[in-house]
C-alpha positions in Angstrom: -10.9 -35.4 39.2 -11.4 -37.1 36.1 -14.2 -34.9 34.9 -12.4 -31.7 35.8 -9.5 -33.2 33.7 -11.9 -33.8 31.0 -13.5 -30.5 31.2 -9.8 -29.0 31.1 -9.2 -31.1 27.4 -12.2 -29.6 26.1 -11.3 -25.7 27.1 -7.5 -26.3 25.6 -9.6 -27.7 22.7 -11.9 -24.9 22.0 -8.6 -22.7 23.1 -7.0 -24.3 20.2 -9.7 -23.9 17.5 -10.7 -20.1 18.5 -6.7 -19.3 17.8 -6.9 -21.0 14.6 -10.4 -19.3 13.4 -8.6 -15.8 14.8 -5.7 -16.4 12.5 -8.0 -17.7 9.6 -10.0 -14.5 9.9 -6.7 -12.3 10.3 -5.7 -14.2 7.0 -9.1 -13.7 5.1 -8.6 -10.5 6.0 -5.9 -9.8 4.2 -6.6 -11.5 0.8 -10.0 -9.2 1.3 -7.9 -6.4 1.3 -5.2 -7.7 -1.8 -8.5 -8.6 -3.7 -10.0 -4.5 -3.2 -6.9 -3.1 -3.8 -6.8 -5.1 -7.5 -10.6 -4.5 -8.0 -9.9 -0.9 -7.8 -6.8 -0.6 -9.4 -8.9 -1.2 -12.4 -9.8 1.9 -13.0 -7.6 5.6 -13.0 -9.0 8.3 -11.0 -7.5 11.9 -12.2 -9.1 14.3 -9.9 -10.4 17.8 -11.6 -7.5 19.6 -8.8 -4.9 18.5 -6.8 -2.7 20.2 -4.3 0.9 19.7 -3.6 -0.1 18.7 0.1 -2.5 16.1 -1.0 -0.1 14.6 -3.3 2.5 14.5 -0.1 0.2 13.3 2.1 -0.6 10.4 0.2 3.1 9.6 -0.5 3.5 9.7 3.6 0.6 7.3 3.7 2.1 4.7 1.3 5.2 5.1 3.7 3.9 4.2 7.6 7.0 1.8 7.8 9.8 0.2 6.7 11.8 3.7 5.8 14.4 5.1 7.7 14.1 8.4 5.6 11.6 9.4 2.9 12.3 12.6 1.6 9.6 14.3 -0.8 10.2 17.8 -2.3 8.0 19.4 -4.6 9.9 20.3 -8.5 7.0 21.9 -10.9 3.7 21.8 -12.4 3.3 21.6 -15.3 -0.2 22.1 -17.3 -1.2 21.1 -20.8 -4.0 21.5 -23.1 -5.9 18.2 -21.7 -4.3 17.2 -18.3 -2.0 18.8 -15.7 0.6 17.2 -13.7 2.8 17.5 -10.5 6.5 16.6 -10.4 8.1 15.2 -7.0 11.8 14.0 -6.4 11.6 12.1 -3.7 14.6 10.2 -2.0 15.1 7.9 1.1 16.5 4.9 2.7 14.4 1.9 3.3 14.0 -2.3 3.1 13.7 -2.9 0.1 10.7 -5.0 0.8 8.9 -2.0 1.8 9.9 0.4 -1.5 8.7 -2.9 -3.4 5.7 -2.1 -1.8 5.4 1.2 -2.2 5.9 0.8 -6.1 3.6 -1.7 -6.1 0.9 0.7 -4.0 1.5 3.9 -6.8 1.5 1.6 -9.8 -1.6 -0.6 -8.6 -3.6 2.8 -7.0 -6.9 3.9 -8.3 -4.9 7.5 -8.4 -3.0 8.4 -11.4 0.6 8.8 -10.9 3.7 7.8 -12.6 6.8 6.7 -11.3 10.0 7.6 -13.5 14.0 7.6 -13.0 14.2 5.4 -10.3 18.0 4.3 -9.0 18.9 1.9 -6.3 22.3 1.4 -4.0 21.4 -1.4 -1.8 23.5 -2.5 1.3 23.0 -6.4 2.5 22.2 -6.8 6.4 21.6 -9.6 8.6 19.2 -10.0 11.8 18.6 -12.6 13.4 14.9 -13.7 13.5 13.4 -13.4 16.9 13.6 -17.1 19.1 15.5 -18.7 16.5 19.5 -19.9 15.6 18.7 -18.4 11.6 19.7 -15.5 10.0 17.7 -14.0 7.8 18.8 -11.2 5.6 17.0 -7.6 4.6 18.1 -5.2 2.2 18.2 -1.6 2.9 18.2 0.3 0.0 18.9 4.1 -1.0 16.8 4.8 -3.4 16.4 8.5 -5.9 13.1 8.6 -8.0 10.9 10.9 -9.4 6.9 10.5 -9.2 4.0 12.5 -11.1 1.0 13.4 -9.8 -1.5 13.7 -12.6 -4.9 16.1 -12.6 -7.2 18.2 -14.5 -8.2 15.6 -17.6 -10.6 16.4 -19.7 -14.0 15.3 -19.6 -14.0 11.1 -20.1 -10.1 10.7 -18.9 -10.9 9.7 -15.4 -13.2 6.4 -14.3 -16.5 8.7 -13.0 -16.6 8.3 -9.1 -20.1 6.9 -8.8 -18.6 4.0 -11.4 -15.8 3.4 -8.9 -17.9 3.2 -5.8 -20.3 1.3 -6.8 -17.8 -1.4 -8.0 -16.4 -1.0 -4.8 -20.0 -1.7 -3.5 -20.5 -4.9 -5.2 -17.9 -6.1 -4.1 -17.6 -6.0 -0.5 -20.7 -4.2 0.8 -19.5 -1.3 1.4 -17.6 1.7 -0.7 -13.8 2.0 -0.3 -12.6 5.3 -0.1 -10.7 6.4 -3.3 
């Protein structure tokens, strides 16, 4: 009995440390991803053409969660001598955790766009956290802004690809998509 209570401490043991490793890895993760994400942010990417589905497309990537609306609709393009650009208003309702994020995705991207007018409304609610007596309070916020999609720069505007995947290379092993 004694041994089969031993062996029992030494499974809830090696329980213990595999959930800690799995959550260490989960976490590395993460700070992996944060550290690519700034690595390539280092360089612009202006693409020789870009469609108005690609550029809505990537806006509905940006946005998987956190939004209970996020309304894009295309407003013009317009083309100059060395660059051309698309214009998007785009409106919603989200937490305001997750537009922080969003910003933070378009401003930090590898892609070249550029957020302008943007207004906030915000409305203050509580939840409850799950299994606990606390509250803890998220903002929803409505939100009106206007984002450009930039393409077509002349030659030496844009980082060249091969630049940007090899960087991407050295860094983890592997190339990152752009």
């Amino acid at each position: 009995l004694d041994r089969v209570r031993k062996a029992e401490q030494v499974i809830q043991m090696k329980q213990a440390e595999l959930t800690a490793l799995l959550a260490e890895e989960s976490e590395s993760e993460h700070l992996a991803e944060a550290a690519v994400r700034r690595w390539n942010a280092r360089y612009r990417s202006i693409p020789k053409a870009l469609s108005s589905h690609e550029v809505v497309g990537y806006l509905n990537d940006l946005t998987p969660s956190g939004f209970e609306n996020f309304d894009v609709s295309y407003d013009r393009t317009t083309t100059l001598p060395d660059y051309s650009y698309h214009t998007f208003k785009v409106s919603g309702r989200g937490y305001f955790s997750s537009l922080y994020r969003f910003i933070w995705d378009i401003e930090n991207g590898r892609a070249f766009y550029r957020l302008r007018d943007l207004q906030l409304d915000h409305i203050d609610l509580i939840k409850r956290e799950r299994n606990s007596d606390r509250e803890r309070m998220q903002v929803m916020v409505s939100f009106t802004l206007t984002v450009e999609a930039y393409f077509g720069g002349v030659e030496g505007m844009s980082a060249d690809g091969t630049q940007l995947a090899s960087a991407s290379e050295g860094l983890l092993g592997e190339p990152q998509p752009p």
